[in-house]
C-alpha positions, 0 to 999 in steps of 0.5 A: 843757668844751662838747659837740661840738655847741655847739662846732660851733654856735659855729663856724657863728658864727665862720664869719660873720665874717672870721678878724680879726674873730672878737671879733664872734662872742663874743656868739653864743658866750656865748649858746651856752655858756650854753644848754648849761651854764645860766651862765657861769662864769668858766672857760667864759667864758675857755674861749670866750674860747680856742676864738674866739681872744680874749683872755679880758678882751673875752668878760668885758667883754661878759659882764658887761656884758649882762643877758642873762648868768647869771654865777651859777646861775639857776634854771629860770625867769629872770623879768627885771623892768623897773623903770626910770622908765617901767615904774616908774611904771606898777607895775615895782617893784610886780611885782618886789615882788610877784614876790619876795614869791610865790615866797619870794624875799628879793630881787632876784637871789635863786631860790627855794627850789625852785630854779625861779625867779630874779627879777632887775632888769632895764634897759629891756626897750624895751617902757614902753608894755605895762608893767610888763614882764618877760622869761622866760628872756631870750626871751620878753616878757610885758606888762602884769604885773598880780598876776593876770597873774603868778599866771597866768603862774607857773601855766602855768610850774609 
């Protein structure tokens, strides 16, 4: 299911831990497999679940509950958009709207039609001083999301 490789990156993380807490690895190994694969279906989450010997109910416990986890198909651009009450009211569920609007997306969680962009609401990115906020593949902040400055960020993405 996952490449030699992811495996033996998952296995650095398990090395980490003593053999009874290997549980304490699962957020690193999600992480990984979704890397390689780009979500995580139930069945790789279970394969995770296996290969670090839990049982599989704890590795979807923290799946599902991390935004950080496509449990469906994303598409090459995940823009996470923050429109709790600090981002919204400094504009967060205007940047949503807008972000939805120019790429032709009918709502939140939906890709556009060319598969490369998923916009998804997001909890507190813990950045309400340069909001409105969004986070670009779950690694990189981007503040202060004006239209103008969606237009430019959509531009270098493309």
């Amino acid at each position: 299911m996952l490449s030699q490789e992811s495996l033996k990156q998952i296995d650095r993380e398990l090395a980490k831990y003593p053999a009874e807490r290997n549980r304490s690895a699962v957020m690193s190994a999600l992480r990984i497999a979704q890397t390689e694969l780009g979500w995580l279906a139930t069945e790789t989450i279970e394969f995770v679940a296996n290969y670090i010997r839990i049982p599989a109910t704890q590795a979807m416990e923290v799946a599902t509950f991390y935004g950080m986890y496509n449990l469906k198909p994303v598409g090459k651009y995940k823009l996470a958009v923050c429109t709790n009450l600090p981002c919204a009211l400094r504009g967060g569920v205007n940047t949503a709207e807008y972000l939805l609007e120019k790429l032709g997306i009918s709502k939140l969680g939906g890709t556009s039609a060319d598969g490369k962009f998923t916009v998804v609401e997001a909890e507190c990115l813990g950045a309400c001083g340069d909001a409105p906020v969004l986070l670009l593949n779950n690694h990189k902040m981007c503040s202060f999301m004006t239209p103008e400055a969606i237009d430019k960020k959509l531009a270098e993405l493309v």
